[in-house]
C-alpha positions in Angstrom: 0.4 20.7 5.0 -1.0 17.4 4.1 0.5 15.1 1.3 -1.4 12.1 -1.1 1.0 9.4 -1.9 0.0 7.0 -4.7 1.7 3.3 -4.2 2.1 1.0 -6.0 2.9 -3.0 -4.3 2.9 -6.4 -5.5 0.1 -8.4 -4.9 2.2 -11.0 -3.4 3.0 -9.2 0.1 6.7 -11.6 0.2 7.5 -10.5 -3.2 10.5 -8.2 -4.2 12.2 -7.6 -7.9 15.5 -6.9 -8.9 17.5 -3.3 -9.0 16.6 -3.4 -13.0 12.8 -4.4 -12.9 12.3 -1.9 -9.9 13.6 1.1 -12.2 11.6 0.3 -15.2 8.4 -0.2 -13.1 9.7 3.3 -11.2 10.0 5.4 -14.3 7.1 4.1 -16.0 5.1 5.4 -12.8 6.6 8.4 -12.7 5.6 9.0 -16.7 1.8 7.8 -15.7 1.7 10.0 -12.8 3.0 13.7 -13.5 3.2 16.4 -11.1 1.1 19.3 -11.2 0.8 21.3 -14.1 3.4 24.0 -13.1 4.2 22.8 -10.2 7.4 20.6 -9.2 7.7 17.2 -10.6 6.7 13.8 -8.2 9.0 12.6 -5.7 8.8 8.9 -6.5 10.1 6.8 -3.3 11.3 3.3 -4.2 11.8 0.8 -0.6 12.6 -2.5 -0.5 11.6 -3.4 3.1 13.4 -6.2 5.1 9.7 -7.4 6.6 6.3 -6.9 5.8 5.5 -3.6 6.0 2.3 -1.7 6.5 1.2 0.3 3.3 -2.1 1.8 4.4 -4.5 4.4 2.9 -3.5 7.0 6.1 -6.2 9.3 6.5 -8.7 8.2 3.9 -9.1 5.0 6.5 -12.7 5.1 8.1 -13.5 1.6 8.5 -12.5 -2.0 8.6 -14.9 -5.1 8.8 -14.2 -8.9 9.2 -13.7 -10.9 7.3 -15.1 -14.0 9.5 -18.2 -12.2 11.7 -18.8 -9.1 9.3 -18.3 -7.0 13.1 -16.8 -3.7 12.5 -13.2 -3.7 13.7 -11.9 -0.5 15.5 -9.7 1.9 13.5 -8.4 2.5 17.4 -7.3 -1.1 17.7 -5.3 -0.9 13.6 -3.6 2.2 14.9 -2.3 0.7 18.0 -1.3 -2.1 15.9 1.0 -0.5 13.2 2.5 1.6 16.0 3.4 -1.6 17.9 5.1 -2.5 14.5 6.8 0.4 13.4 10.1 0.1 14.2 10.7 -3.7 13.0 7.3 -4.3 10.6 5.5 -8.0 10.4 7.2 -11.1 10.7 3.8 -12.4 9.9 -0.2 -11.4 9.2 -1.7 -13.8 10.9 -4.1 -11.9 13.6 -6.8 -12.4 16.5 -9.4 -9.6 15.4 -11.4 -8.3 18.4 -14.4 -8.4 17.3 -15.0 -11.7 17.4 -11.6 -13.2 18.4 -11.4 -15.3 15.3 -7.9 -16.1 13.9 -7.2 -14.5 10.1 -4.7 -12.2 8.0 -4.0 -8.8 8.4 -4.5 -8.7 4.0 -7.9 -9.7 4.2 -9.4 -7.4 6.3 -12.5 -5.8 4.6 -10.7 -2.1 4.4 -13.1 0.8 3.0 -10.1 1.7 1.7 -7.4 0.1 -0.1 -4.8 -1.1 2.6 -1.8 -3.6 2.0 1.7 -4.8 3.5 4.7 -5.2 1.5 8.4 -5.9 1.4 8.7 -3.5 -1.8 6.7 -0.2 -2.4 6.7 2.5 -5.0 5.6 5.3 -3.8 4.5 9.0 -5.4 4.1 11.6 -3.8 1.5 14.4 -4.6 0.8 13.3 -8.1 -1.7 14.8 -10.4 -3.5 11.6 -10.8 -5.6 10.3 -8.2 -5.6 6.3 -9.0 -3.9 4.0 -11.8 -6.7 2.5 -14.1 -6.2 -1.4 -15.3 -3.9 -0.9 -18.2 -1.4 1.6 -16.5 -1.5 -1.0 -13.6 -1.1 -3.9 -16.3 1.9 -1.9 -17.6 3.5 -1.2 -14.0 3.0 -4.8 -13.5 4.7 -6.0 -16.6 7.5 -4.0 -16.0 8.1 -5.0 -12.7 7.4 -8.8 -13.8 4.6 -9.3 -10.9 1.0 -8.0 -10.5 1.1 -4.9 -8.5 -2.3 -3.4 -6.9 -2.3 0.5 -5.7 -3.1 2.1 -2.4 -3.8 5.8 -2.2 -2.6 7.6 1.6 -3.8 11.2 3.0 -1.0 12.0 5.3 
């Protein structure tokens, strides 16, 4: 069986609110995104991660270009990557792409789908919804007190 996750992060990957912000933002979520009709209710997973953490768009990734050369980078070489990360995540994004060996950051990659890193993630699981539009990402945002963006995962 294969799951979607919706997340919402901060925009700022370094960036992590408080116990009472992360709630609001949490619940509001979970109101915006309903389960199924008749089906269970979202599971709504709420992490505050001790490094930068990997928050990509799982199966739904196809591609990645550079952001320096426009070379298409290997989804090969980003898999090897977040494995050689998993246990203890990103002290930093600073990379050497293989394309053409030019220096840059892991957040600004040219994914064809949404991909991010963050210390603090709200993620639902299997919701109805497939994205957030502006306003219920405005609304998240506000009450988390930081701009939030939203990655979509097929896992």
């Amino acid at each position: 069986m294969s799951d979607d996750v919706l997340s919402v992060i901060p925009t700022d990957p370094q960036w992590q609110p408080g116990g009472a912000a992360a709630e609001r933002a949490a619940g509001l979520a979970a109101e915006l995104a309903p389960g199924v009709p008749g089906g269970a209710d979202v599971d709504i997973d709420v992490t505050w991660h001790d490094t930068l953490t990997p928050v990509d768009c799982g199966g739904n990734l196809e591609r990645i270009g550079c952001p320096r050369c426009s070379g298409s980078i290997g989804t090969d070489w980003w898999a090897d990557l977040l494995e050689a990360h998993a246990a203890d995540g990103f002290a930093t994004l600073a990379v050497t792409v293989p394309c053409c060996g030019a220096a840059t950051s892991l957040d600004v990659l040219d994914y064809d789908w949404p991909c991010g890193f963050a210390r603090f993630e709200i993620a639902i699981w299997n919701p109805e919804r497939t994205w957030f539009d502006d306003e219920d990402l405005a609304a998240i945002a506000s009450a988390l007190g930081h701009p939030v963006r939203q990655i979509r995962a097929h896992i």
